[in-house]
N, CA, C and O of each residue as an XYZ file, in Angstrom:
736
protein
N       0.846     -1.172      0.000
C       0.000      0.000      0.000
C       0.895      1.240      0.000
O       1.641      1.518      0.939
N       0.770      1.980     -1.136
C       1.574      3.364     -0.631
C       0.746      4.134     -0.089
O      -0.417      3.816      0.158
N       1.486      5.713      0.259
C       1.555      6.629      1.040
C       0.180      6.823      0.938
O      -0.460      6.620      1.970
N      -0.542      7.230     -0.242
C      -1.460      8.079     -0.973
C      -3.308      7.060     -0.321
O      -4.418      7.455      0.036
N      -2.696      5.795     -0.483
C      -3.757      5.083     -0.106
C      -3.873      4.839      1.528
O      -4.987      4.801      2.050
N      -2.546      4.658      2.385
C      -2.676      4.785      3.310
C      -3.569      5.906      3.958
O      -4.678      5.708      4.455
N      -2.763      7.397      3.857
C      -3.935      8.381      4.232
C      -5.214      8.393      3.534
O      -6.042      9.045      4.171
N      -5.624      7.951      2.558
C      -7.079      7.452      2.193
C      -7.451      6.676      3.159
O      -8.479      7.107      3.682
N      -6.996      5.547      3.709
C      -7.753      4.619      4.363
C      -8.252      5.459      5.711
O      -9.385      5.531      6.186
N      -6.994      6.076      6.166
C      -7.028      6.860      7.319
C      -8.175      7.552      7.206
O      -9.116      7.083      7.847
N      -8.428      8.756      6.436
C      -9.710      9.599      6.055
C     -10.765      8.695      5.736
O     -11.821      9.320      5.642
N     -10.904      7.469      5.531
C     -12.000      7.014      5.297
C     -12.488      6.805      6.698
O     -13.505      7.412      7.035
N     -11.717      5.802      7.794
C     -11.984      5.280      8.711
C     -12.965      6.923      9.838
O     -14.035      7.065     10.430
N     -11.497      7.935      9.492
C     -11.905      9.145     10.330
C     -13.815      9.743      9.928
O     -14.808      9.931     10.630
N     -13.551      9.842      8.631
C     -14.829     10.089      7.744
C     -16.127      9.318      8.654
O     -16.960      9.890      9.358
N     -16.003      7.934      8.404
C     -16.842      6.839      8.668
C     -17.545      7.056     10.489
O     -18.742      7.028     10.773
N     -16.448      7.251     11.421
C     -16.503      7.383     12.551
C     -17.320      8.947     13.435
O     -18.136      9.087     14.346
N     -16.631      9.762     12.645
C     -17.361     11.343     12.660
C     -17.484     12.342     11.784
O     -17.344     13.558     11.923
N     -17.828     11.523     10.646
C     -18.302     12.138      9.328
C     -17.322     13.315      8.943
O     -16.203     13.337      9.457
N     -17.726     14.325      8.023
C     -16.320     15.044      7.486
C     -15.792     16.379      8.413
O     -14.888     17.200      8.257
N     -16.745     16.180      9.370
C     -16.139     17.821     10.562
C     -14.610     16.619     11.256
O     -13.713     17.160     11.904
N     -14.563     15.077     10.987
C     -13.304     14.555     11.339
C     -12.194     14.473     10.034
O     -11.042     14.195     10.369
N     -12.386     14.638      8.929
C     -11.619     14.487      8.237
C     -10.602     15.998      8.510
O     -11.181     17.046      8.224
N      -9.313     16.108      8.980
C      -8.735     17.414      9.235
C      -6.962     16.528      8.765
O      -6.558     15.446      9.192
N      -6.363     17.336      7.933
C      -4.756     16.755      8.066
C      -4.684     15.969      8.831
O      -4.643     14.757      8.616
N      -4.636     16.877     10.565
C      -4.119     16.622     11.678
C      -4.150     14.754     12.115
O      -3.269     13.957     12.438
N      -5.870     14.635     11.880
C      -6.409     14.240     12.116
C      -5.961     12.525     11.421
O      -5.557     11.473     11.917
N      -6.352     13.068      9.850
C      -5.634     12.041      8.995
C      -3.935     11.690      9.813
O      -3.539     10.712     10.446
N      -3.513     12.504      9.571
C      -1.308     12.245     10.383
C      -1.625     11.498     11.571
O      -0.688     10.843     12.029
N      -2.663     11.444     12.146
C      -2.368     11.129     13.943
C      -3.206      9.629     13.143
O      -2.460      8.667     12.961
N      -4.018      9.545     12.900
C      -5.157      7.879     12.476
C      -3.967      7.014     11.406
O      -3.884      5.787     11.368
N      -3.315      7.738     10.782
C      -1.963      6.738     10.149
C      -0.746      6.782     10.881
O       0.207      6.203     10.360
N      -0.602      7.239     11.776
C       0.612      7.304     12.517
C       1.761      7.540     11.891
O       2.824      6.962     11.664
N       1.040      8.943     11.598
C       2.526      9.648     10.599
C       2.633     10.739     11.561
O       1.888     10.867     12.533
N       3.928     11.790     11.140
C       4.647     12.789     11.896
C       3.380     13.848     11.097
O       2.870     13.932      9.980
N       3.269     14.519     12.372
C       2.515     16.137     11.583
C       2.890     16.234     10.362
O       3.819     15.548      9.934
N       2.262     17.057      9.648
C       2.448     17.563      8.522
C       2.546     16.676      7.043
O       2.826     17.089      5.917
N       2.165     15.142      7.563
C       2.623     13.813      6.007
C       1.817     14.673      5.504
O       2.252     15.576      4.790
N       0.394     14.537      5.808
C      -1.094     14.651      5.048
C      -0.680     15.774      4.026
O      -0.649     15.573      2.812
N      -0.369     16.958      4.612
C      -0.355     18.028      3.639
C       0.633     18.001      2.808
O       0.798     19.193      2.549
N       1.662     17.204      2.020
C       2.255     16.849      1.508
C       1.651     16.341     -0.066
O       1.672     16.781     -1.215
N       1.162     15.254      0.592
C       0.004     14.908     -0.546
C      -1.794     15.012     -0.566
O      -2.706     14.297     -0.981
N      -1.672     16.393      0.167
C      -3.107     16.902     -0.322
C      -3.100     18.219      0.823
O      -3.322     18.314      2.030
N      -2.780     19.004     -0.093
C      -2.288     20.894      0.727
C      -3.854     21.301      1.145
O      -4.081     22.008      2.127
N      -4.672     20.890      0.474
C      -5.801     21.547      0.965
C      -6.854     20.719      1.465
O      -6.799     19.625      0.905
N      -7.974     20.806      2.452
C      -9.007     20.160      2.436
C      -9.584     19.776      1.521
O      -9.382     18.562      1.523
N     -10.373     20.092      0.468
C     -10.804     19.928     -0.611
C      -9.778     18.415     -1.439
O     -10.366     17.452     -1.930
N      -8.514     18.519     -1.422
C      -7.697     18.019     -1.842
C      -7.740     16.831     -0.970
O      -8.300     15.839     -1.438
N      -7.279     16.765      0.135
C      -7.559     15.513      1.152
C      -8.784     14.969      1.011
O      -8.693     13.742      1.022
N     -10.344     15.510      0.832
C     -11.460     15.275      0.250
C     -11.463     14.109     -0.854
O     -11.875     12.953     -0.765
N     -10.878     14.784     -1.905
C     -10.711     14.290     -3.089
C     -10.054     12.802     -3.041
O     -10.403     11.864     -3.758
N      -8.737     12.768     -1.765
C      -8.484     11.678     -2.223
C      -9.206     10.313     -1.298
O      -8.696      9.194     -1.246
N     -10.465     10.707     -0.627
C     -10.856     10.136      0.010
C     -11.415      9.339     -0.692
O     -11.178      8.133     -0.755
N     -12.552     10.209     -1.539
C     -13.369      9.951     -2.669
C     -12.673      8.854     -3.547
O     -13.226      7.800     -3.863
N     -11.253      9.256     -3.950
C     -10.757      8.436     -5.012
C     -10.526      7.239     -4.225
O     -10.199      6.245     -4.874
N     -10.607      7.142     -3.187
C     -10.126      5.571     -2.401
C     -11.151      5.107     -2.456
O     -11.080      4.002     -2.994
N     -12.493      5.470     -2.065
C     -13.807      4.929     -2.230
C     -14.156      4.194     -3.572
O     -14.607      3.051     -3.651
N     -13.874      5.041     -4.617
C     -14.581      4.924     -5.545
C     -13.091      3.927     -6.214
O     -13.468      3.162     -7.102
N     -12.243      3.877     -6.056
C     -11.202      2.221     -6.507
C     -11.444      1.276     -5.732
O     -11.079      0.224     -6.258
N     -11.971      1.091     -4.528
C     -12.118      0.180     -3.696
C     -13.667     -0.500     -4.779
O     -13.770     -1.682     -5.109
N     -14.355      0.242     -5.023
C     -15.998     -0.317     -5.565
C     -15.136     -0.902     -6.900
O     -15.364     -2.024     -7.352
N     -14.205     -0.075     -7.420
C     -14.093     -0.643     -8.398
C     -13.347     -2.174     -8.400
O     -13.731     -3.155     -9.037
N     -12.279     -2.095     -7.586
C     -11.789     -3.831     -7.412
C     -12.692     -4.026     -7.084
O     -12.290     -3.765     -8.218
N     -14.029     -4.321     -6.555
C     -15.051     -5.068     -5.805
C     -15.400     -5.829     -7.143
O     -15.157     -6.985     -7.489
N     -16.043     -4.806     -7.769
C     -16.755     -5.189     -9.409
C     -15.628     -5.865    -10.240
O     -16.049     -6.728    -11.011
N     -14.209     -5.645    -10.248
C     -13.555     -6.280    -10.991
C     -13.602     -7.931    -10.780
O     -13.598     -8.822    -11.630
N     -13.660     -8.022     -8.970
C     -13.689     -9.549     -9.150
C     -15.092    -10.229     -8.922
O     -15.318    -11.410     -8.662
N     -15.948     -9.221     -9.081
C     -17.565    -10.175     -9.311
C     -16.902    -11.474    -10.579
O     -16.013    -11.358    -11.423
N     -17.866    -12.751    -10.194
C     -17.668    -14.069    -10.718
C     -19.103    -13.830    -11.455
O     -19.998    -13.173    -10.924
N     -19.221    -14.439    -12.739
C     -20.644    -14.049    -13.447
C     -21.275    -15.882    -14.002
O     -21.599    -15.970    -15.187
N     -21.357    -16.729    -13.426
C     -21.291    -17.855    -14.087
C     -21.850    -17.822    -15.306
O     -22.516    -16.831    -15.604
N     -21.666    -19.043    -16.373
C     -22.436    -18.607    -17.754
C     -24.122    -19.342    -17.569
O     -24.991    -19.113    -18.411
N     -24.295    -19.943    -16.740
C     -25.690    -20.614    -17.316
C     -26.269    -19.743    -15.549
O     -25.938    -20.042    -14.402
N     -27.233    -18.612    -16.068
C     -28.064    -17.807    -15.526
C     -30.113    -18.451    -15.335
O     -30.856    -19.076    -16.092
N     -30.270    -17.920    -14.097
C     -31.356    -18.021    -14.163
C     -31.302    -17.066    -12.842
O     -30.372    -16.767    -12.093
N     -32.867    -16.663    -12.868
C     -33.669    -15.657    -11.756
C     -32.686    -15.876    -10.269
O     -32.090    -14.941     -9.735
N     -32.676    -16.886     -9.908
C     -31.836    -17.538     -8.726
C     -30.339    -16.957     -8.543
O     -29.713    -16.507     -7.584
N     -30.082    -17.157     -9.791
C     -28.545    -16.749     -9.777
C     -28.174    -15.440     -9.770
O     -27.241    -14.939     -9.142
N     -29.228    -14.723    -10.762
C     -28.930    -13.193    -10.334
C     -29.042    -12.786     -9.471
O     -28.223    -12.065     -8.902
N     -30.470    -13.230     -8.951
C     -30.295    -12.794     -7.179
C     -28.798    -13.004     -6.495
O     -28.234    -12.114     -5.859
N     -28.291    -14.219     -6.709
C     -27.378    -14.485     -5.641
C     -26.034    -13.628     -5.919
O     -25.175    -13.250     -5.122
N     -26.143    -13.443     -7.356
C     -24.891    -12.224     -8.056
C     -24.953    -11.415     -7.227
O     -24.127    -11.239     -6.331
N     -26.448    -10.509     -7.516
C     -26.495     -9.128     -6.882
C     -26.375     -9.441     -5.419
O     -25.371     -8.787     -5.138
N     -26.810    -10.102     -4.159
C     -26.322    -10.666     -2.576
C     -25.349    -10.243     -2.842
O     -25.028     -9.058     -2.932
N     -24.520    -11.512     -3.065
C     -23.249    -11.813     -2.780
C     -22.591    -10.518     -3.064
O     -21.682    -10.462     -2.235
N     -22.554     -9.288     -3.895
C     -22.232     -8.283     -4.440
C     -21.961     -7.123     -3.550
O     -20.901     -6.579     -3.241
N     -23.739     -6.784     -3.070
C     -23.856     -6.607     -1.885
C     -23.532     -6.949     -0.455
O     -23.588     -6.075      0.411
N     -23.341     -7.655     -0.297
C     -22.704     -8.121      1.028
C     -20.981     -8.061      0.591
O     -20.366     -8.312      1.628
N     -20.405     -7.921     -0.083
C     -19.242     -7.700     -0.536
C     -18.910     -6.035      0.040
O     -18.314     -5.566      1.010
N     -19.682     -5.449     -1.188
C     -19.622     -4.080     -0.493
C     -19.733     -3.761      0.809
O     -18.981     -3.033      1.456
N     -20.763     -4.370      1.197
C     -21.104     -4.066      2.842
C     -20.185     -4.213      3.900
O     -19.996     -3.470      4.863
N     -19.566     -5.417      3.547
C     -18.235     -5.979      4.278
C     -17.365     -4.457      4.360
O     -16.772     -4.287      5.426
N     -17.280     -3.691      3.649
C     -16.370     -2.221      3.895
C     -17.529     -1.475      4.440
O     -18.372     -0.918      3.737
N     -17.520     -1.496      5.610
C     -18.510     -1.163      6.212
C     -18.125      0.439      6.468
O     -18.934      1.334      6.221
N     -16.902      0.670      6.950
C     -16.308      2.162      7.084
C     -16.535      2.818      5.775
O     -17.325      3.755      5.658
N     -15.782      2.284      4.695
C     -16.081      2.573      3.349
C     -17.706      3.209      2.819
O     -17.979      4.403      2.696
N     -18.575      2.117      2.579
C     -19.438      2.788      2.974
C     -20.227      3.615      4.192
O     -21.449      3.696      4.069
N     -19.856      3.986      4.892
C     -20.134      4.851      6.254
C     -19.757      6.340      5.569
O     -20.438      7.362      5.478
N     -18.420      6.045      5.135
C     -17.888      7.192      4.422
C     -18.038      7.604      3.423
O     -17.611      8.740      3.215
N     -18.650      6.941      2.448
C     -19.577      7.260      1.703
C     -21.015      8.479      1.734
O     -21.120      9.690      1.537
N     -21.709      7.653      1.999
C     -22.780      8.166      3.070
C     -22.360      9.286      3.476
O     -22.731     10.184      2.719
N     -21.665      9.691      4.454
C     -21.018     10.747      4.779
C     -20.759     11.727      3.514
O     -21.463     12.728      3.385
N     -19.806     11.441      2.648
C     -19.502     12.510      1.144
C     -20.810     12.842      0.261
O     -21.205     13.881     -0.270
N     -21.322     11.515      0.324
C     -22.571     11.561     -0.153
C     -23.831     12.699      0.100
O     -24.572     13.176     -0.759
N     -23.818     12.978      1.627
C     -24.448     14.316      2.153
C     -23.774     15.689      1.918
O     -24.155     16.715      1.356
N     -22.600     15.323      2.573
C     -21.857     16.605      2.963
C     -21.431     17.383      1.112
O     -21.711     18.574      0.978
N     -20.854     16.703     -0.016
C     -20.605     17.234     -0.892
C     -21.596     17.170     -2.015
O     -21.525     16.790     -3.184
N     -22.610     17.704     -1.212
C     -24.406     18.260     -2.168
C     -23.994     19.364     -3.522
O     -24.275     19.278     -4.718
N     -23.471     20.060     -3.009
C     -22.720     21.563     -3.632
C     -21.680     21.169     -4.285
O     -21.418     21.725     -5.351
N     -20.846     20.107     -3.783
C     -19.882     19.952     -4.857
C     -20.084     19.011     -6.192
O     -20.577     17.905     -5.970
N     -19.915     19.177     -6.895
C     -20.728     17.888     -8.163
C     -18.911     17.366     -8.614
O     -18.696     16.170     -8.813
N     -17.998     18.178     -8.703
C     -16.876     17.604     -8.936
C     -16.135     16.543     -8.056
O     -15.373     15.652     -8.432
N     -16.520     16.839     -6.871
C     -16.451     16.127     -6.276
C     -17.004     14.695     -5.925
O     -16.404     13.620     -5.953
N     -18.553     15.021     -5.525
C     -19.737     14.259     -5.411
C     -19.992     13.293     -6.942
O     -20.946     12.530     -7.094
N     -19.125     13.493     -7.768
C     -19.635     12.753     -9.500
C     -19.004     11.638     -9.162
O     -19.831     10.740     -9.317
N     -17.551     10.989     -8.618
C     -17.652      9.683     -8.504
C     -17.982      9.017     -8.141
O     -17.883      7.885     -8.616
N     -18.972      9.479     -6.378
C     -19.687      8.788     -5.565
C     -21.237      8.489     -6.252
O     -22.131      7.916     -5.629
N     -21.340      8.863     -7.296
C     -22.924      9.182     -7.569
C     -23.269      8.230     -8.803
O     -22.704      7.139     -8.862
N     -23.990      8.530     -9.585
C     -24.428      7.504    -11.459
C     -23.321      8.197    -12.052
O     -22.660      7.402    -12.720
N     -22.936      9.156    -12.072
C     -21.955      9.975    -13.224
C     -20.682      9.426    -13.259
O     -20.195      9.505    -14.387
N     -19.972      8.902    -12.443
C     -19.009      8.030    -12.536
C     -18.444      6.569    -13.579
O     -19.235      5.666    -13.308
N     -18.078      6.387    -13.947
C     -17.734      5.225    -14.896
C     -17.533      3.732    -14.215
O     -17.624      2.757    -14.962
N     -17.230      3.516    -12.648
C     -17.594      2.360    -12.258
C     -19.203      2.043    -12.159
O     -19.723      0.936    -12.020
N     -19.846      3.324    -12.267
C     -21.293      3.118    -11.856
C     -21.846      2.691    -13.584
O     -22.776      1.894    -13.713
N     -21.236      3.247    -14.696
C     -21.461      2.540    -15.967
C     -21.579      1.365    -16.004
O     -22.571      0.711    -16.322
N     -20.228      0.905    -15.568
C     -19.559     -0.639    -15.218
C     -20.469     -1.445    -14.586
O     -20.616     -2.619    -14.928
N     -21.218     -0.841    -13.528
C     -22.394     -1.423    -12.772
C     -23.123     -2.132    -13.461
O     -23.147     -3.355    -13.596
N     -24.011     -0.969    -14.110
C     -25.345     -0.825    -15.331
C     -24.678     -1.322    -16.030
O     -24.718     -2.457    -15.555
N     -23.849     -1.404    -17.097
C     -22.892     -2.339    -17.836
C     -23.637     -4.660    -17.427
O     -24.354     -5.416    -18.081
N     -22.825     -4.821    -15.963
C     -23.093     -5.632    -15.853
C     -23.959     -6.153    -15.376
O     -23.936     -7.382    -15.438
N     -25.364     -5.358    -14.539
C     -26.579     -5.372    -14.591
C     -27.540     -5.746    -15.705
O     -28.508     -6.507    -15.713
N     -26.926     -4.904    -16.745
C     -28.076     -5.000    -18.370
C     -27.423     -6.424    -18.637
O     -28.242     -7.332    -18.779
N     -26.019     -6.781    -18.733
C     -26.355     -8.460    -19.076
C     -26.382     -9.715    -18.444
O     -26.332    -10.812    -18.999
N     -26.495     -9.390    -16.833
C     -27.393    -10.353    -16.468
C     -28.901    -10.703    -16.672
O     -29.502    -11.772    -16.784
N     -29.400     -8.988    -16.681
C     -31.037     -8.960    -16.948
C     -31.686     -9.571    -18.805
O     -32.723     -9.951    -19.348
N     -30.174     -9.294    -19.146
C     -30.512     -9.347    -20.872
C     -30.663    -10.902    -21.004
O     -31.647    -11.332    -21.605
N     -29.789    -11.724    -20.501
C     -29.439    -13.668    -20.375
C     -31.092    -13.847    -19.469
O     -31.720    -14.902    -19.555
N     -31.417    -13.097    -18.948
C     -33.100    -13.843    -18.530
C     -34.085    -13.380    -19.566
O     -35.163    -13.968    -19.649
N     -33.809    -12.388    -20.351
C     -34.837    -12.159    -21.391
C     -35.286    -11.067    -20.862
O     -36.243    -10.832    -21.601
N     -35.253    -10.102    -19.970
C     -35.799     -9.148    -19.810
C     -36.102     -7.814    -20.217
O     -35.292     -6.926    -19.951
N     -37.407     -7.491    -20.969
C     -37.571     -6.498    -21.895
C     -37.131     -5.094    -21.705
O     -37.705     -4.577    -20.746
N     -36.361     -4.376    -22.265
C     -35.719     -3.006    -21.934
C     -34.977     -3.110    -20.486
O     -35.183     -2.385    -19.512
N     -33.901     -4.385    -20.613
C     -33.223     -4.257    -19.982
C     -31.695     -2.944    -19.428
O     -30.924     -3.023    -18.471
N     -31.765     -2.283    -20.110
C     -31.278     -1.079    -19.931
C     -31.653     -0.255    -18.704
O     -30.881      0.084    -17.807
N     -33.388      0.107    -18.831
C     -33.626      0.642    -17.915
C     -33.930     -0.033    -16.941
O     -34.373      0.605    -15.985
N     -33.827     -1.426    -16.808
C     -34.029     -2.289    -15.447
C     -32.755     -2.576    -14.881
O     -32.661     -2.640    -13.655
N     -31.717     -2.766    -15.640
C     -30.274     -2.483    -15.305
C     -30.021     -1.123    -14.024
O     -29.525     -1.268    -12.907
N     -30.502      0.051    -14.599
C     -30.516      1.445    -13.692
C     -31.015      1.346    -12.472
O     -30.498      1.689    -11.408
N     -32.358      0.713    -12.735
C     -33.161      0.277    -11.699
C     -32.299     -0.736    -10.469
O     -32.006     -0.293     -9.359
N     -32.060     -1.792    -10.811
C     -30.935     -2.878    -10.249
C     -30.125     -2.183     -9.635
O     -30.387     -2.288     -8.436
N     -29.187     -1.455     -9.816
C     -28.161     -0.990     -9.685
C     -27.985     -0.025     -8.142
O     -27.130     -0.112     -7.260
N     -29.390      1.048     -8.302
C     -29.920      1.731     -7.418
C     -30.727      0.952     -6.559
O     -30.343      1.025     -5.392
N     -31.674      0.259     -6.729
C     -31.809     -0.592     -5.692
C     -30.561     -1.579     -4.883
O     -30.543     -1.534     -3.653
N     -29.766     -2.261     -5.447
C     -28.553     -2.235     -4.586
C     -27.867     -1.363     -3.877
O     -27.386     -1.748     -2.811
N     -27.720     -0.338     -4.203
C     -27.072      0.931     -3.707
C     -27.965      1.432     -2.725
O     -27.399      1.932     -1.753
N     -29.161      1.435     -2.711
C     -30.039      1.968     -1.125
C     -30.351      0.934     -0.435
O     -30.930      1.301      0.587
N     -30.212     -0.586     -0.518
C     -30.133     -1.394      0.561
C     -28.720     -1.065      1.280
O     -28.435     -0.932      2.470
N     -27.896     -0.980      0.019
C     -26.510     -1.381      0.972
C     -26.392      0.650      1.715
O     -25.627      0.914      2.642
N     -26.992      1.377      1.270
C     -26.704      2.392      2.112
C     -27.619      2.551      3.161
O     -27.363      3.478      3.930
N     -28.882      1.709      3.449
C     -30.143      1.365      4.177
C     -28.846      0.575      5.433
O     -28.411      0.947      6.522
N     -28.596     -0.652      4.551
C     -27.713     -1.220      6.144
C     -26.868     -0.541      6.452
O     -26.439     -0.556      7.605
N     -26.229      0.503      5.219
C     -24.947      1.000      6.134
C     -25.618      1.704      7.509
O     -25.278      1.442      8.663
N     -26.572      2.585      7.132
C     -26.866      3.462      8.375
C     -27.866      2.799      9.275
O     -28.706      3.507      9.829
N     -27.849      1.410      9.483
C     -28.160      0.612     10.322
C     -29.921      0.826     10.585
O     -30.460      0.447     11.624
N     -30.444      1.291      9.795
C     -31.688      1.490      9.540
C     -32.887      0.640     10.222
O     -33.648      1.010     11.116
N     -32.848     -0.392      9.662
C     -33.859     -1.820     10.160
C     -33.350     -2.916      9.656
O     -32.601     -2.749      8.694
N     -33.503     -3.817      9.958
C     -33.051     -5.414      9.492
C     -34.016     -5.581      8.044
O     -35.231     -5.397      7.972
N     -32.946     -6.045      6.764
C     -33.546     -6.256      5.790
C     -33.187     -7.403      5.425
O     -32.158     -7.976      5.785
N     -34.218     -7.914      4.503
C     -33.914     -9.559      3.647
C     -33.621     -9.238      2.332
O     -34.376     -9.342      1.365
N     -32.507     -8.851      2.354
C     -31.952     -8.194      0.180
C     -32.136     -9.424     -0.484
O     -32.192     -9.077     -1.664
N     -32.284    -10.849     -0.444
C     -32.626    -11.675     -1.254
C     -33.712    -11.614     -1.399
O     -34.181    -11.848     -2.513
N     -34.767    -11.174     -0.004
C     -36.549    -11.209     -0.299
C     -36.955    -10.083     -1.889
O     -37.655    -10.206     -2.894
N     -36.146     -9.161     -1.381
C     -36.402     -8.294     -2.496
C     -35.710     -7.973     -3.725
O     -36.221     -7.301     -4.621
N     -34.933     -8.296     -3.748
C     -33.659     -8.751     -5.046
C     -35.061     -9.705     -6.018
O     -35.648     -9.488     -7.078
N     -35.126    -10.724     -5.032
C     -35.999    -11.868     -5.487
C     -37.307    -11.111     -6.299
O     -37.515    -11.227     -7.507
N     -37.904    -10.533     -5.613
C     -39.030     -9.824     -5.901
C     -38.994     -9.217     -6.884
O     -39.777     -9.351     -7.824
N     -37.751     -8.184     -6.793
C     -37.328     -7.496     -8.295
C     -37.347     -8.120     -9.162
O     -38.028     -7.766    -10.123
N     -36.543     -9.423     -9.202
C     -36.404     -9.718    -10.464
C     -37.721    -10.497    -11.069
O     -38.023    -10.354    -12.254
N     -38.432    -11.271    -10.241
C     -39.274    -12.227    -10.625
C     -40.631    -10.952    -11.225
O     -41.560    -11.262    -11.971
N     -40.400     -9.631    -10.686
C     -41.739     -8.663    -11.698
C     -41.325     -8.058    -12.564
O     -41.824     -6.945    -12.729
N     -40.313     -8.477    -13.434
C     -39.300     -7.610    -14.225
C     -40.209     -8.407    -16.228
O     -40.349     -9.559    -16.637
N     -40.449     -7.489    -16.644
C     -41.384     -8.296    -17.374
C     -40.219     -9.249    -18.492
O     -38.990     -9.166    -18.485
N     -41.007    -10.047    -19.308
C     -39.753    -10.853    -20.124
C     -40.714    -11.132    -21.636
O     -41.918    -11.200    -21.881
N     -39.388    -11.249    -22.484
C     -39.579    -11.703    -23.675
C     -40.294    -12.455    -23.940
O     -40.399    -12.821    -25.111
């Protein structure tokens, strides 16, 4: 792990724990157990330390998706268990997403910022990407826009458990999704 990801992890964990009034240099240097002053080295400004929080977030989703397993012979069952298993993947970075959540509120105003955490991003393509051809291998009509659909419904369970909301069954409704999804 180099330098750059280390204080990412650091700002994530800080992020996750007391949202972004904890993300501070200081703060980051003391949670990696670096000497004053690492942080501002590689990121002089808040905004900048921000940024590379974001970018740790949003490579972490992306190895996630790189090693999704897609078997070739699909049915209703299996996508469900794609999208689970997917989900509970993500979830497992539980700080990660915490800190999320967190950027997710706090950088409303920023869109340069806020664009990798959000649909505008290119892992979130990647998503919808591999959403539309699981939904496409069941036959499902205008799978494109049920892909979008998929995608965001994963994304508010897993931000539903992040913020510890209520106990959910994501297979009850994964399941559900897919089985009213109309077909060819």
């Amino acid at each position: 792990m180099d330098r750059r990801e280390q204080l990412a992890d650091a700002g994530i964990r800080l992020t996750a724990r007391g949202g972004m009034r904890a993300l501070t240099h200081r703060a980051v240097d003391a949670e990696a157990g670096l000497a004053a002053g690492s942080t501002s080295y590689y990121a002089r400004t808040r905004r900048e330390l921000t940024a590379l929080v974001v970018a740790r977030v949003t490579a972490q989703l992306s190895a996630e998706l790189g090693a999704l397993q897609i078997p070739d012979d699909l049915d209703d069952a299996a996508v469900v268990q794609i999208a689970a298993a997917f989900l509970e993947q993500l979830a497992a970075r539980a700080e990660a997403q915490a800190a999320r959540l967190a950027l997710l509120l706090e950088l409303r105003d920023d869109q340069d910022l806020r664009a990798p955490l959000t649909g505008a991003d290119p892992v979130r393509a990647r998503l919808d990407d591999v959403a539309r051809s699981l939904l496409s291998s069941l036959g499902v009509v205008a799978p494109e826009q049920s892909a979008v659909t998929l995608v965001g419904l994963i994304d508010a369970m897993l931000l539903y458990r992040t913020a510890a909301v209520a106990p959910l069954d994501t297979v009850s409704v994964l399941t559900a999704f897919i089985a009213g999804l109309p077909r060819r």
